[in-house]
C-alpha positions in Angstrom: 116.0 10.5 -117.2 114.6 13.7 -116.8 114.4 15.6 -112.9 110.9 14.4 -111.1 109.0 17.1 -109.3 108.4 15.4 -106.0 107.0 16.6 -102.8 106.7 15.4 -99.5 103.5 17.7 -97.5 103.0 16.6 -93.9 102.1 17.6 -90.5 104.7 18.5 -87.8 103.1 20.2 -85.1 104.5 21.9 -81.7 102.3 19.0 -80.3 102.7 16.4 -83.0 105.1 14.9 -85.4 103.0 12.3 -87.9 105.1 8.9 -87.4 103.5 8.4 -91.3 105.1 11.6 -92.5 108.5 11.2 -90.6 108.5 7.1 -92.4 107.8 8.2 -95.8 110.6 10.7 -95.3 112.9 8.5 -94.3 111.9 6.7 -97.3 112.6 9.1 -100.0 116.0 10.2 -97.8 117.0 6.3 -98.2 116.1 6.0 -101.5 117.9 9.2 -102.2 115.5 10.6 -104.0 115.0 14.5 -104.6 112.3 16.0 -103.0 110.9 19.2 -101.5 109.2 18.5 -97.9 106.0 20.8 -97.7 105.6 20.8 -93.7 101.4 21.6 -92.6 102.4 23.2 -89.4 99.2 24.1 -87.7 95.8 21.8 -87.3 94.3 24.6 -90.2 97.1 24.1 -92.3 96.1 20.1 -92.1 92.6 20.8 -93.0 92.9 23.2 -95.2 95.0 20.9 -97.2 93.5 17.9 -96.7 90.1 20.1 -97.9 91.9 21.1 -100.6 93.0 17.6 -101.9 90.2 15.7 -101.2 92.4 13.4 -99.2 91.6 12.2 -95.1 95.4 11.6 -94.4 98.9 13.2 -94.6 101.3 12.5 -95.5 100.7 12.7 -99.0 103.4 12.3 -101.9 103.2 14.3 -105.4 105.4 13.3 -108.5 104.9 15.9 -111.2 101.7 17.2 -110.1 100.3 13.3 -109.9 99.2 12.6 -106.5 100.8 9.0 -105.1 99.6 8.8 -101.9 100.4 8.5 -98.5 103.5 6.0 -96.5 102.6 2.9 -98.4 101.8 4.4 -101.3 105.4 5.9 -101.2 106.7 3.0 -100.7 104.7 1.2 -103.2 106.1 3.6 -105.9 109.7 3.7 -104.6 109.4 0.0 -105.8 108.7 1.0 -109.2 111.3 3.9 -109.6 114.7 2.6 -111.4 117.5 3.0 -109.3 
């Protein structure tokens, strides 16, 4: 099988780590799955991206430019992905 493009974006502020982003890491990590973690580290960087997407939540997982979704959607799809 060919190498997926995946990344990981989400939010780790001075103030805030997202619990969602740092679970849907730890997903991907366990799963061993290559990825590239994108880190929005600023509340404008969040926004921006979020604007961007047209999405209200990070974390949000990409597979080859296809955009899967946030920590259940990740784990949704790990489900699917052959070992």
């Amino acid at each position: 099988m060919s190498e997926r493009n995946v990344i990981l974006y989400r939010m780790v502020l001075p103030e805030h780590v997202c619990p969602f982003g740092l679970l849907a890491k730890r997903m991907l990590d366990d799963a061993q799955m290559s990825f590239e973690d994108r880190l929005l580290r600023s509340r404008e960087e969040v926004e921006a991206f979020k604007s961007d997407y047209c999405v209200a939540t990070t974390p949000q997982l990409f597979v080859d430019g296809q955009r899967i979704g946030g920590s259940q959607e990740v784990a949704d799809w790990l489900e699917t992905v052959p070992a």
